[in-house]
C-alpha positions in Angstrom: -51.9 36.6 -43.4 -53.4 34.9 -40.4 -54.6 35.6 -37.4 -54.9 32.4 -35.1 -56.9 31.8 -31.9 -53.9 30.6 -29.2 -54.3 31.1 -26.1 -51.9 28.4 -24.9 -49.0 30.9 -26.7 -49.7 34.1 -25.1 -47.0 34.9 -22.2 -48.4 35.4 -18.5 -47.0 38.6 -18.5 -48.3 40.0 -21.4 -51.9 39.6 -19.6 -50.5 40.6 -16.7 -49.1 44.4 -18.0 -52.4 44.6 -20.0 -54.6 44.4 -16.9 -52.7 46.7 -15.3 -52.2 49.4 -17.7 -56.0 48.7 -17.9 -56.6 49.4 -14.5 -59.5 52.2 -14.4 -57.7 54.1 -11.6 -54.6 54.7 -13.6 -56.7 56.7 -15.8 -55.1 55.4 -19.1 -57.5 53.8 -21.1 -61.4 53.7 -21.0 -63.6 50.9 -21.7 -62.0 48.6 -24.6 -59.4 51.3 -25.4 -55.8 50.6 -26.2 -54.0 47.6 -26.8 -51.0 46.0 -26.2 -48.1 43.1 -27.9 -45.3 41.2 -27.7 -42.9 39.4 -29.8 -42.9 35.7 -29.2 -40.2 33.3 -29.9 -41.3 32.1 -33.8 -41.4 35.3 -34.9 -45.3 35.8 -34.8 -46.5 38.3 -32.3 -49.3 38.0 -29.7 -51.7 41.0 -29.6 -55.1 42.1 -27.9 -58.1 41.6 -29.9 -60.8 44.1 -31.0 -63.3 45.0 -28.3 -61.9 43.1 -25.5 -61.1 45.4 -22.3 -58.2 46.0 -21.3 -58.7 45.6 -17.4 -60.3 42.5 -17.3 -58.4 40.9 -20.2 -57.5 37.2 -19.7 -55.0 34.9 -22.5 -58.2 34.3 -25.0 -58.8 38.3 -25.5 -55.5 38.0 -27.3 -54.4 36.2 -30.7 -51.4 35.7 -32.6 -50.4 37.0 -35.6 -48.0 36.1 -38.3 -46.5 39.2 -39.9 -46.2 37.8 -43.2 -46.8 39.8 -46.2 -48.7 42.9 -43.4 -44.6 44.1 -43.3 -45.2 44.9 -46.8 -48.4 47.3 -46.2 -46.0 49.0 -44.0 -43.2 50.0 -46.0 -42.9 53.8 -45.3 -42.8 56.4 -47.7 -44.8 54.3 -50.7 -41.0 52.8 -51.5 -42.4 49.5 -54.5 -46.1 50.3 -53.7 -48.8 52.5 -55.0 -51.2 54.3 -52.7 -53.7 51.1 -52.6 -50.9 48.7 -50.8 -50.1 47.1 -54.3 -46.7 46.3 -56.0 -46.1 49.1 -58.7 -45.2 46.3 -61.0 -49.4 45.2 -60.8 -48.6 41.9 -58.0 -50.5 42.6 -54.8 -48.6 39.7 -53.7 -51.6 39.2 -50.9 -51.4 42.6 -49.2 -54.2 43.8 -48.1 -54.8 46.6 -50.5 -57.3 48.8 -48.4 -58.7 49.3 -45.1 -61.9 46.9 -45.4 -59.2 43.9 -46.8 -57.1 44.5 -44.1 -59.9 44.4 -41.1 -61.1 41.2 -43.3 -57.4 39.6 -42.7 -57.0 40.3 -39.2 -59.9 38.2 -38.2 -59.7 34.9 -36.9 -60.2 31.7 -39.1 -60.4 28.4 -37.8 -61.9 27.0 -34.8 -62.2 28.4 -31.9 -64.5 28.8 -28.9 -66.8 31.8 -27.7 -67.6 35.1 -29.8 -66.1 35.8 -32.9 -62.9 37.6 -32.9 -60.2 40.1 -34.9 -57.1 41.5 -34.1 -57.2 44.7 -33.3 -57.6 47.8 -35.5 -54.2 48.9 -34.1 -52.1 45.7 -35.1 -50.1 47.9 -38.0 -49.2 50.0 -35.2 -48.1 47.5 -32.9 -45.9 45.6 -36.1 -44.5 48.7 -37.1 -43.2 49.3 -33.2 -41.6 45.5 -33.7 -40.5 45.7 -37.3 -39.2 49.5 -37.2 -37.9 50.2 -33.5 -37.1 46.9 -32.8 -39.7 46.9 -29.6 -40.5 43.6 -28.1 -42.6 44.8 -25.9 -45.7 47.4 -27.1 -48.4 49.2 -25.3 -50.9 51.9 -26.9 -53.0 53.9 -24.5 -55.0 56.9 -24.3 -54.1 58.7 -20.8 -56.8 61.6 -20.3 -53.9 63.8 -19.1 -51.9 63.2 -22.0 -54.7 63.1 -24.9 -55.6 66.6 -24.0 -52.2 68.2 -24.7 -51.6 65.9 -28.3 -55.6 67.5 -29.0 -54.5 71.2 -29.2 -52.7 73.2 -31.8 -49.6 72.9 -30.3 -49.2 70.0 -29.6 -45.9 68.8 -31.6 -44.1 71.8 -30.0 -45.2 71.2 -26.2 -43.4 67.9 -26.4 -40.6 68.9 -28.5 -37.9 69.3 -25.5 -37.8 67.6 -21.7 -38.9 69.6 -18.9 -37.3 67.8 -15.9 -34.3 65.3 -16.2 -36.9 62.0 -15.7 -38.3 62.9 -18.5 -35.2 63.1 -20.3 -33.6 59.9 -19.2 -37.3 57.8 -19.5 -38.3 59.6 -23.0 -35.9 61.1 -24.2 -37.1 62.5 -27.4 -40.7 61.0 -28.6 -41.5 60.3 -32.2 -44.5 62.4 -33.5 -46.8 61.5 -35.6 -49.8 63.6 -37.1 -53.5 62.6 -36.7 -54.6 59.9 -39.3 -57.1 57.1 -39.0 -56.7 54.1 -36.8 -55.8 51.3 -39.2 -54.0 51.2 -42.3 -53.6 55.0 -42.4 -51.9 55.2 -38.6 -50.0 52.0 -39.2 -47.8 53.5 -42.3 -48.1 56.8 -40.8 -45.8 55.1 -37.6 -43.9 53.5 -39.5 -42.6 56.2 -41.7 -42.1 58.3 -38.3 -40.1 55.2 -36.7 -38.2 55.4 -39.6 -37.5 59.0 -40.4 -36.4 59.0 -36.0 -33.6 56.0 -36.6 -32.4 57.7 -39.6 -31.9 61.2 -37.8 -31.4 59.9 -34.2 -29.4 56.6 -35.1 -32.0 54.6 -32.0 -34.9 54.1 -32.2 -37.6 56.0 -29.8 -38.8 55.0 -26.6 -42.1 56.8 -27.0 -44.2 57.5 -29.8 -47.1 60.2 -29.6 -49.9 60.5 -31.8 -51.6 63.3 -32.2 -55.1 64.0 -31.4 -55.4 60.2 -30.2 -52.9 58.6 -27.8 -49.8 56.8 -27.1 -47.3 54.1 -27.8 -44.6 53.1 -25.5 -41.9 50.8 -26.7 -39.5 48.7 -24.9 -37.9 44.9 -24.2 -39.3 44.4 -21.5 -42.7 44.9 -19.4 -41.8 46.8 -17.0 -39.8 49.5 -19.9 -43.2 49.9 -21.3 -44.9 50.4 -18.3 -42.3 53.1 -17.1 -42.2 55.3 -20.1 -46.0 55.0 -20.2 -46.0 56.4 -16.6 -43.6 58.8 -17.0 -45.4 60.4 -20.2 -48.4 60.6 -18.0 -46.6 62.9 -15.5 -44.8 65.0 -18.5 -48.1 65.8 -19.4 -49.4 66.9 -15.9 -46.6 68.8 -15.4 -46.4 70.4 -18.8 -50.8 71.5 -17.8 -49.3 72.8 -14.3 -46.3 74.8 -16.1 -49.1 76.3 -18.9 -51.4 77.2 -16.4 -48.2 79.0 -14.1 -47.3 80.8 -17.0 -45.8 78.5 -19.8 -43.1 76.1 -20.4 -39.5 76.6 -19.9 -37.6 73.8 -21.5 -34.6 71.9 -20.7 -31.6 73.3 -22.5 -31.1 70.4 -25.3 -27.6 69.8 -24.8 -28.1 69.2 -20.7 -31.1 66.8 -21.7 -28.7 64.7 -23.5 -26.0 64.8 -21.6 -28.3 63.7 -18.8 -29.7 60.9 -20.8 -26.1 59.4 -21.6 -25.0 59.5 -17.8 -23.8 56.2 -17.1 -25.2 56.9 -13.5 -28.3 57.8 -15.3 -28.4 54.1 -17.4 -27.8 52.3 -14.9 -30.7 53.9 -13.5 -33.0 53.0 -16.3 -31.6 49.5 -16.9 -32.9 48.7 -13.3 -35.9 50.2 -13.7 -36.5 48.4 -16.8 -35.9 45.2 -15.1 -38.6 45.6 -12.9 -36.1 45.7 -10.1 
């Protein structure tokens, strides 16, 4: 696997959305927290690199990655692999085996100008959101309003069902996904949720929440990844305002859906996914 300094290849946009998500008054990330990707056109995908902030990120804080044999590390459930990463016939086949091979791989070789760099810690994450959801778009942040709620012991269940109808037609239903370490351990660990959500929910999420840390928002399209990432943020306020009132009192699950397959209600969406 490579990672390649190219700054020349990363879109406009995808700086763009990254300084803005960065953007210290949207309270969403703090100093070089979160990341974000997209897939380009020869399959490779462009994605922030370790350390660099997110607010004052410019093309060369990003780097481009071939997924390669890294879609193997990510095959959910163990399916052909042992618990190191390697084929259960003995042929690693190249995959990184382990957390320290993996941040060895995702570092950049070749020339290149300024500091060293690396891909960041996150880039499972971001591959399985391409590979598993079919995402073209991906942003991971950690909103202050929204970290708190996935850091308590109920955390699954207060984002188990829509409050308001927004938040049914933006979210709909979020994948979950247990605390594990960022890396290796949270890259499988979304992939096997991603997968586990298609095979019950036939789609694949819009929003994936991980617990005790942050979240990912998927889309096609900029401005999809910036609107479920804004309207998590206010699901979570709202959810804090309804706890402290008293507690939550759910959308009925059948008028969430029906909400969310509208056409009045997709049409709605489609524009604002557009940026329109």
């Amino acid at each position: 696997m490579s990672a390649l300094w190219k700054p020349e290849a990363v879109p406009g946009e995808l700086v763009a959305l990254t300084r803005r998500l960065g953007d210290p008054a949207a309270d969403l990330v703090v100093l070089a927290e979160g990341n974000t990707s997209t897939r380009l056109a020869d399959g490779t995908f462009a994605v922030k690199t370790s350390g660099a902030r997110m607010d004052t990120a410019g093309a060369d804080d990003f780097v481009v990655v071939d997924p390669g044999e890294l879609t193997g590390v990510l095959r959910p459930f163990g399916q052909g692999r042992d618990a190191g990463g390697a084929d259960r016939n003995g042929v690693s086949g190249g995959v990184p085996g382990g957390q320290d091979e993996l941040t060895g791989a995702l570092a950049v070789h070749g020339p290149y100008e300024g500091p060293p760099r690396r891909a960041s810690v996150e880039t499972l994450v971001h591959l399985a959101a391409l590979e598993y959801a079919d995402a073209a778009w991906v942003a991971h942040t950690h909103p202050t309003a929204v970290v708190g709620l996935l850091a308590c012991a109920a955390a699954e269940e207060l984002w188990s069902a829509p409050l308001f109808p927004d938040e049914a037609v933006v979210l709909g239903r979020p994948a979950w996904v247990p605390y594990a370490a960022p890396g290796l351990e949270l890259g499988r660990a979304v992939a096997e949720s991603l997968t586990r959500y298609r095979e019950a929910e036939g789609v694949p999420p819009r929003l994936v929440l991980l617990g005790n840390h942050g979240i990912v928002a998927l889309g096609q399209t900029p401005a999809e990844v910036e609107a479920v990432t804004a309207m998590c943020v206010k699901a979570a306020r709202i959810r804090s305002i309804a706890l402290a009132a008293g507690g939550l009192s759910p959308l009925d699950a059948g008028h969430a859906a029906a909400l969310a397959g509208r056409g009045d209600e997709k049409e709605r969406w489609t524009r604002l996914g557009s940026g329109r």
